[in-house]
N, C-alpha and C positions, 0 to 999 in steps of 0.2 A: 232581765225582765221576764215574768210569768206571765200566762196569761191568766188562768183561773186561781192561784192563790190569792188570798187574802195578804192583803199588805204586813198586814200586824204579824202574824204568822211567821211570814219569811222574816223581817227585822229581828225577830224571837231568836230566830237560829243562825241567821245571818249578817246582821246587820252594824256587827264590827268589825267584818272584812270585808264587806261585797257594799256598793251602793244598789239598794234597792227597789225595782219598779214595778207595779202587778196590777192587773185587772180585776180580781177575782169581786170586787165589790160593784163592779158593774153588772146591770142586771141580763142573765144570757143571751135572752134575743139580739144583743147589740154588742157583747164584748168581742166577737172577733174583731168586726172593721176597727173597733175603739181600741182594742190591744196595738192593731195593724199600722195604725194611725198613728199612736203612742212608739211604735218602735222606727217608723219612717222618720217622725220629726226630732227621734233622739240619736237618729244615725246623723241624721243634716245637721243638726247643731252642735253634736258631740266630734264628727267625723274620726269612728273608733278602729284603733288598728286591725282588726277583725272580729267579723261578726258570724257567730255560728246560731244556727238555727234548730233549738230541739226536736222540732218537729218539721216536717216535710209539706205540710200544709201552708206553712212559712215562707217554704223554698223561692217563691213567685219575688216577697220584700226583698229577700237577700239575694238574688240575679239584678233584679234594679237597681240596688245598693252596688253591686261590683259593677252594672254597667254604668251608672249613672256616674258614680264617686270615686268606684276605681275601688270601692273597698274588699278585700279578700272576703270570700264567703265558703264557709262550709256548712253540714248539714246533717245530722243525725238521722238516723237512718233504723227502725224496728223490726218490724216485721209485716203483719198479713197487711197493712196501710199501703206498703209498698211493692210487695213480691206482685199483686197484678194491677199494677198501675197503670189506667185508663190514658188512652191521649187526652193532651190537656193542660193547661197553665202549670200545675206542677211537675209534670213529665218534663215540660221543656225544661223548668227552671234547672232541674236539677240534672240536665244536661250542659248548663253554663255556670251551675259554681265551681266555684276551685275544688272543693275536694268533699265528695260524701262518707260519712262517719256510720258503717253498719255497727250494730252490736253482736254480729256472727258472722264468719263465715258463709254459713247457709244463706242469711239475706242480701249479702253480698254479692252472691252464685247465682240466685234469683234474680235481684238487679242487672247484673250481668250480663242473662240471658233476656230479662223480660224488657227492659231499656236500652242497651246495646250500648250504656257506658262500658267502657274500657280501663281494665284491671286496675292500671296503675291514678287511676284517680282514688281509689275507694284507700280507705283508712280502716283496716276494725281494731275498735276499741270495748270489746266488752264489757256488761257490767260487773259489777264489784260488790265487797258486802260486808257490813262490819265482823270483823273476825272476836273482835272482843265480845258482843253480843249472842253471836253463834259459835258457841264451843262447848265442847265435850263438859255436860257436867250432869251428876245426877240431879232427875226431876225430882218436883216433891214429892211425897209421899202421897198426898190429900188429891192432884191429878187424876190419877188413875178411879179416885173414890169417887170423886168428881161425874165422872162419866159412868157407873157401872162395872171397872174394867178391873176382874181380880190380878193380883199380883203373877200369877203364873201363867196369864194371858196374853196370845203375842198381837202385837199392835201392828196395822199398815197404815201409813197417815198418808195426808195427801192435805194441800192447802192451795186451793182458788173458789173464783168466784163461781157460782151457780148457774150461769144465766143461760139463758134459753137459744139466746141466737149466738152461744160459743160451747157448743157442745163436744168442740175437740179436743178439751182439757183431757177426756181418758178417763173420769171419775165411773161414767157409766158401765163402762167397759171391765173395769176390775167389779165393781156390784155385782156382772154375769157370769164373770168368772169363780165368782165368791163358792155356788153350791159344788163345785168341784175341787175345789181345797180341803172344805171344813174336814169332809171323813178323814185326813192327812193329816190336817191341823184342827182340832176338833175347838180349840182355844179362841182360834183366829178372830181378831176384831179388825173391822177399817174405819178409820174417825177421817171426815171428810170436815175440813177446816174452812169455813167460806159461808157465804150469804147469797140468793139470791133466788130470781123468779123459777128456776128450773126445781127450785126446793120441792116443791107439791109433787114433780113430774117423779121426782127421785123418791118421793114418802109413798108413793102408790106400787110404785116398781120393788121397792124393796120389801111392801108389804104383799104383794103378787110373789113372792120369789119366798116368803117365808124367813124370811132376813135378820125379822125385827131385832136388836140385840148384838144382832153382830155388825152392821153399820149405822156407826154414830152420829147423827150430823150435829157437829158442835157448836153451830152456825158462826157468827162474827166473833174472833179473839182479838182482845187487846193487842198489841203491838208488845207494849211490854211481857203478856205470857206469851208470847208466841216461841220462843228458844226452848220452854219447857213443855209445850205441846211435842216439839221435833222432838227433847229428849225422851221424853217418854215412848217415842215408838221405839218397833225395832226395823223399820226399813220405811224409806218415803216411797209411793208407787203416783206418777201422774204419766201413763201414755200419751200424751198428746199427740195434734197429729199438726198444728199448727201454731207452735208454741216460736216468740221470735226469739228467746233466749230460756227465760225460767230462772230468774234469781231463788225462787224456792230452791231448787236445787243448789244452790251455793248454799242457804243456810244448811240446808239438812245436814250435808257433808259437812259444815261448818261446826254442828254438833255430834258429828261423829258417826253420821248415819251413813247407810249404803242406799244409792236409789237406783230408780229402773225408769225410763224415760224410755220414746220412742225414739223411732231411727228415719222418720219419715220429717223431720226438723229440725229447728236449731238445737233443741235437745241433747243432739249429739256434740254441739259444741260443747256445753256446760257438760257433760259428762266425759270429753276429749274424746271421741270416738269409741265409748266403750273404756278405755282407760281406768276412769273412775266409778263408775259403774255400771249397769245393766241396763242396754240397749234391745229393746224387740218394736218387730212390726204390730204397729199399735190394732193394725186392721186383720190380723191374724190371732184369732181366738185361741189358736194352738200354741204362737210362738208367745202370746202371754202368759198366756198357764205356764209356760217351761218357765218365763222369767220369773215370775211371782212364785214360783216351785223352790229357783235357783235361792234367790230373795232371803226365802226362810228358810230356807234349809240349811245353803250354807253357812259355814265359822264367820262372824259380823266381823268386818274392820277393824283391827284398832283404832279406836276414838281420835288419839293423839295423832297416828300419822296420818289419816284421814285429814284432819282438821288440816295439819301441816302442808298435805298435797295439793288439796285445795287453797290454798291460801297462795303458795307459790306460784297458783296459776291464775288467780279471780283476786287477788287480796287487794286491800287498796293500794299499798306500797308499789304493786307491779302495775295501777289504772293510771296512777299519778303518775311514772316513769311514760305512760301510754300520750298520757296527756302532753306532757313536758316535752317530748318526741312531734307529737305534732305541733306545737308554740312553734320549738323550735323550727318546724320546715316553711314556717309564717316568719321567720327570724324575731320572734317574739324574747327566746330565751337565749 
């Protein structure tokens, strides 16, 4: 069940293996309790071996559902939604399902401490990412024409949303750090991948800073060129400072990039603690500059095993084993 898809949608992609149920054609003001409603009376008539919850807002249906039915319930688990979780109808709840499902470590640690759940409840299953979609291959040519960007110019990409009240994405952060590269990299460009109201705040700053040119905003990419945006950089940079996971970061490495993420998130999952790539404190001006230094200067990753490392750690082959794992502890498989 969805809440905000469209029916037709989901059928599109799913609908020769999954029976499918969605809100999204109801009109907002009313689709939660209607979604709510829709998943109460399909747990009563269905009475389904286990019921997980994508989101945590949910958590409240599915503690009633395990008190009421007996039905196991678990529960997905992101990021900033839950790391300060208010007292409250979902606080409790999700101190009575069976088992909550972070997508890091990190939110897990946060939970932890900020809810006073106990270790051996929590499941992480992190995301995952098509590996055939993201992989090492050369971009087009016409790309790079596309934007301005000559052939012997090196690329920092970065791909999220704009917005105004999520400014710990990190995009502003490498923009200030930009006039202290260029004399180094006199080439350097950043293509910031994304859409959104922060757009105006980011065209004044970079036209304050003398920029123009060297930070692209390429605003919303098709889904389908989005593999050939990452190939065309030469490193992805998103510091974040409240990032729950960053599936960006699995594509980029996906196509054979190196990235730099902050050490103050989950971030640090997706990049294994440094492992995979370059870790700084997002809120130290100095310890960016060195990563963004590190970034371009040094010898790029091979594509291939890049692609391969990450794969073995985020691919779907190892989410489905993650998945199958927890059935199992449901005695499902």
């Amino acid at each position: 069940m969805s809440k905000s898809d469209r029916p037709g949608s989901l059928k599109g992609r799913y609908g020769r293996r999954l029976e499918i149920s969605s809100s999204g054609n109801v009109p907002a003001g009313i689709r939660t309790p209607v979604f709510a409603a829709r998943l109460l009376l399909s747990a009563l008539r269905e009475r389904p071996a286990l019921v997980i919850s994508a989101h945590p807002h949910f958590a409240p249906a599915a503690a009633w559902l395990k008190r009421t039915l007996s039905i196991p319930a678990a529960v997905s688990a992101y990021g900033v939604e839950v790391w300060d979780l208010p007292r409250g109808r979902v606080r409790r709840a999700l101190g009575r399902v069976d088992m909550i499902l972070p997508i890091s470590n990190y939110t897990r640690g946060r939970m932890e401490a900020g809810i006073g759940i106990p270790e051996e409840r929590f499941r992480v299953i992190p995301v995952t990412f098509d590996g055939e979609r993201f992989s090492p291959s050369p971009a087009p040519a016409g790309l790079r024409q596309r934007y301005g960007i000559d052939p012997g110019d090196r690329v920092l990409i970065t791909v999220c949303r704009l917005v105004v009240s999520r400014l710990d994405k990190g995009y502003s952060r490498v923009i200030e750090i930009l006039p202290r590269l260029l004399p180094d990299f006199p080439g350097l460009r950043f293509l910031i991948v994304g859409e959104g109201s922060d757009r105006p705040n980011v065209e004044r700053r970079v036209r304050e800073l003398g920029l123009e040119g060297r930070v692209i905003l390429a605003g919303y990419v098709p889904d389908e060129e989005l593999p050939d945006h990452y190939r065309m950089a030469d490193g992805f940079a998103m510091p974040s400072l409240r990032e729950g996971f960053g599936i960006v970061f699995l594509e980029a490495m996906g196509c054979g990039k190196r990235c730099l993420g902050g050490n103050r998130d989950a971030a640090a999952d997706a990049l294994r603690g440094g492992e995979l790539g370059i870790l700084v404190d997002p809120e130290s001006p100095e310890d960016l500059e060195m990563g963004l230094r590190q970034l371009l200067s040094e010898p790029p990753p091979d594509p291939l095993e890049l692609h391969a490392r990450v794969s073995r750690c985020f691919g779907r082959e190892v989410f489905r084993e993650k998945v199958a794992g927890l059935l199992a502890e449901f005695g499902l498989v």
